[in-house]
C-alpha positions as CSV (number, residue, x, y, z in Angstrom):
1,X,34.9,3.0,-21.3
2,X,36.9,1.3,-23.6
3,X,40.6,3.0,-24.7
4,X,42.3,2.3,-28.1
5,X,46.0,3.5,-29.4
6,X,46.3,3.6,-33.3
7,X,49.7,2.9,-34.6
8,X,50.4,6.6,-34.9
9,X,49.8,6.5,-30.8
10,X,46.2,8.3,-31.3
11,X,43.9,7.8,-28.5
12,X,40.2,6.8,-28.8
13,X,37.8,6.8,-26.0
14,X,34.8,4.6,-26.5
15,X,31.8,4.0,-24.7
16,X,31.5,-0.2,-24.2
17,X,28.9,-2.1,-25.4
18,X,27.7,-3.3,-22.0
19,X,27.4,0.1,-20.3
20,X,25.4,1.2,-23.2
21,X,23.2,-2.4,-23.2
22,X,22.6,-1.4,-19.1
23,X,21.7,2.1,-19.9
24,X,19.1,1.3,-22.0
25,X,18.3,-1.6,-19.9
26,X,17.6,0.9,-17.1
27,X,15.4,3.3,-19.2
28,X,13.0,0.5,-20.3
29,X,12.6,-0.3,-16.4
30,X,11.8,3.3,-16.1
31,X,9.6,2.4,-18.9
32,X,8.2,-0.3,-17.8
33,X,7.7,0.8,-14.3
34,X,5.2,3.7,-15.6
35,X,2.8,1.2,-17.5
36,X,2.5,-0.5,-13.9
37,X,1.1,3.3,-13.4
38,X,2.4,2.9,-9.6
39,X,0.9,6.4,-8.9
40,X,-2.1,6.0,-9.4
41,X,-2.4,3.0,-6.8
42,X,-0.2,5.0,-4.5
43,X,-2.9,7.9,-4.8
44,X,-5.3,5.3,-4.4
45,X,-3.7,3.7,-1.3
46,X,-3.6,7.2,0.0
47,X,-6.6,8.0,0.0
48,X,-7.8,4.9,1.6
49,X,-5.3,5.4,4.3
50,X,-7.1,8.9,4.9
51,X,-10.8,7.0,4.8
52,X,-9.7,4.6,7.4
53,X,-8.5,7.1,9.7
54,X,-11.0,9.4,9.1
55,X,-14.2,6.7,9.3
56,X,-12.5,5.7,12.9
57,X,-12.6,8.8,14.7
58,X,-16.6,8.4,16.0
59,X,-15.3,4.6,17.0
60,X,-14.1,6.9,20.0
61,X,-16.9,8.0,21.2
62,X,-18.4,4.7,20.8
63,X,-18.2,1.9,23.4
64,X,-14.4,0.7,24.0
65,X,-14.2,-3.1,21.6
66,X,-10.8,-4.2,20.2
67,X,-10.4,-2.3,17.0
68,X,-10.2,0.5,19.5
69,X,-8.2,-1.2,22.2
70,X,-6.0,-2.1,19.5
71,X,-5.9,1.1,17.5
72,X,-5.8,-0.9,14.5
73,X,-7.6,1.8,12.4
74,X,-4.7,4.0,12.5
75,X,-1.9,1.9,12.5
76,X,-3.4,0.0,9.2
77,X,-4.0,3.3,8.2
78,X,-0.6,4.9,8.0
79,X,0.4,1.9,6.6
80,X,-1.8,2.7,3.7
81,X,-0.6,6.3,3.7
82,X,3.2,5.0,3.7
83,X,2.5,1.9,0.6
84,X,0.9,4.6,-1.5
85,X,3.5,7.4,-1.0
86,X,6.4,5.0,-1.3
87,X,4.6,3.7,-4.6
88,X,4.2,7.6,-5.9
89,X,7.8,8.2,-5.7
90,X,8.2,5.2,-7.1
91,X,7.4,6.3,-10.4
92,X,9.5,9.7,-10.1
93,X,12.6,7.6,-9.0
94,X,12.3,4.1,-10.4
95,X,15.3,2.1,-9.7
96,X,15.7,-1.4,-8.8
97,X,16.4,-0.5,-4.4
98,X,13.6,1.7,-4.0
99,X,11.4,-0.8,-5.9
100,X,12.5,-3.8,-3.2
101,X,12.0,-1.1,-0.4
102,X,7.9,-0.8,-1.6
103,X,8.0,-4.5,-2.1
104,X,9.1,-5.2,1.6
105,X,6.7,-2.4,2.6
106,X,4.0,-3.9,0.5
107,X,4.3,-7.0,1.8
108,X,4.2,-5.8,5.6
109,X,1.0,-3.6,4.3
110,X,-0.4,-6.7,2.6
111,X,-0.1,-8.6,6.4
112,X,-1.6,-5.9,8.7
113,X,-4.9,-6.1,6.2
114,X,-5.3,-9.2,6.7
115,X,-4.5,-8.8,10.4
116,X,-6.4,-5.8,10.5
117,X,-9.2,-7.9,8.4
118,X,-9.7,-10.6,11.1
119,X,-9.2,-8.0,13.9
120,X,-13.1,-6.8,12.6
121,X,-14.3,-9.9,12.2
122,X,-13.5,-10.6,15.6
123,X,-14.8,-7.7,17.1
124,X,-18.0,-7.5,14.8
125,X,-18.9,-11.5,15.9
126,X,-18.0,-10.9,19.9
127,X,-20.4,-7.2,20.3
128,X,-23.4,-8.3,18.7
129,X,-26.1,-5.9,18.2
130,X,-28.3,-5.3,21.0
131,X,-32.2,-5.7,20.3
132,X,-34.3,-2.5,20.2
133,X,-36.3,-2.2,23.9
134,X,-38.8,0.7,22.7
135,X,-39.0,3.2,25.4
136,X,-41.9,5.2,26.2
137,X,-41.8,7.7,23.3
138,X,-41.3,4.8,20.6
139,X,-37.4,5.1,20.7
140,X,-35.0,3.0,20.8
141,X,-32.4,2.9,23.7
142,X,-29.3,4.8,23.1
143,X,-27.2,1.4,23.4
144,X,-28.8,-0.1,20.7
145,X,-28.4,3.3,18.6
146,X,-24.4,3.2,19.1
147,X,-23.9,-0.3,18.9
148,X,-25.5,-0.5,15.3
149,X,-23.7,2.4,14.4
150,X,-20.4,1.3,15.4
151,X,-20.8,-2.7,13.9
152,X,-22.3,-0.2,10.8
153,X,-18.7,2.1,11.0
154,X,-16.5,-1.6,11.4
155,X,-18.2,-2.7,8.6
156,X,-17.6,-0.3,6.2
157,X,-13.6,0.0,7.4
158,X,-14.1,-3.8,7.4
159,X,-14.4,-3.4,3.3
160,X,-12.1,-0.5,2.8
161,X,-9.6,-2.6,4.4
162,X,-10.4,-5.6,2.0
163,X,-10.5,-2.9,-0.9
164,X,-6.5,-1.7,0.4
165,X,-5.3,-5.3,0.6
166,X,-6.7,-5.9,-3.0
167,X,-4.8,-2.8,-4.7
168,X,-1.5,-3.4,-2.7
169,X,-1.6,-7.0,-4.0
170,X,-2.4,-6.1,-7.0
171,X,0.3,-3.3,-7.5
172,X,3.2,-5.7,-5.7
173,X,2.1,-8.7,-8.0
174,X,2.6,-6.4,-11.0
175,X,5.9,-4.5,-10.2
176,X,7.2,-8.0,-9.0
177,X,6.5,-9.4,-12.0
178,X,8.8,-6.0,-13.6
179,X,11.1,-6.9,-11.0
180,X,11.5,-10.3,-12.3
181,X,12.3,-9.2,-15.6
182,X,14.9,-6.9,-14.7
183,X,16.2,-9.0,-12.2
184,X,19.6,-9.7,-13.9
185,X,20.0,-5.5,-13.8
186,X,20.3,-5.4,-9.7
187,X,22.7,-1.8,-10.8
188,X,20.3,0.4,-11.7
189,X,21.7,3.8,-10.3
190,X,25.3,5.0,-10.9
């Protein structure tokens, strides 16, 4: 605010350049922030959080390997779940902390992929399949049944994972690039 006195000692109250430059500084972030359409990655990240978690559960009545061991399933999983929410209300309330809050989270998200990614490669390359034995009635054993199903299950969370990893980078290489931009505007909220 800017204050004037006239020579008859009249006051004027002025809003200052500056404030009014940051203002509208702010709402083209806002602005800016929506074309990124964080929402619909979040919803996105979301709902691949949920698939993970979801696609794991008959890992537990499969035999014990180290994606189960290491639960890494779920913990990438609510990962997922807290990337995609954080980048929903992102786009309701998009100022310049909460945005380096999803970017810190991102990045962590972006690590327990890849993590999480050579965690399956692992455990797909050390439990081979085991061959089909036909039994009497031209079956084949139960082992080989749940072993293909659950190197079938990895696979898949294998590629979901790979699928999360590629919209979080996306969506953090995009609002970084925003971030960049507005970079000199760290005072977003009043």
């Amino acid at each position: 605010m800017a204050v004037s006195v006239s020579r008859d000692l009249s006051v004027t109250v002025t809003e200052e350049s500056n404030v009014r430059k940051l203002k509208d500084r702010q709402e083209s972030l806002q602005e800016s922030l929506r074309k990124g359409e964080p929402r619909a990655f979040g919803v996105s990240q979301v709902m691949l959080g949920i698939m993970v978690m979801t696609y794991s559960l008959p890992l537990l009545s499969t035999e014990s390997t180290e994606v189960v061991n290491f639960g890494v399933p779920w913990w990438s999983g609510i990962m997922f779940l807290v990337a995609g929410t954080l980048a929903i209300v992102l786009e309701k309330q998009a100022n310049m902390k909460l945005l380096l809050v999803w970017l810190t989270i991102s990045g962590t998200t972006i690590l327990v992929s890849l993590i999480a990614l050579i965690v399956y490669f692992v455990d797909i390359a050390k439990n081979p399949e085991i061959p089909c034995n036909m039994e009497p009635n031209d079956t084949c054993h139960f082992q080989h049944l749940a072993m293909a199903f659950s190197r079938g299950l990895k696979g898949c969370l294998l590629l979901l994972t790979l699928v999360q990893m590629t919209v979080c980078s996306t969506l953090s290489f995009n609002l970084y690039n925003q971030r960049r931009q507005f970079g000199k505007y760290l005072i977003v909220e009043e």
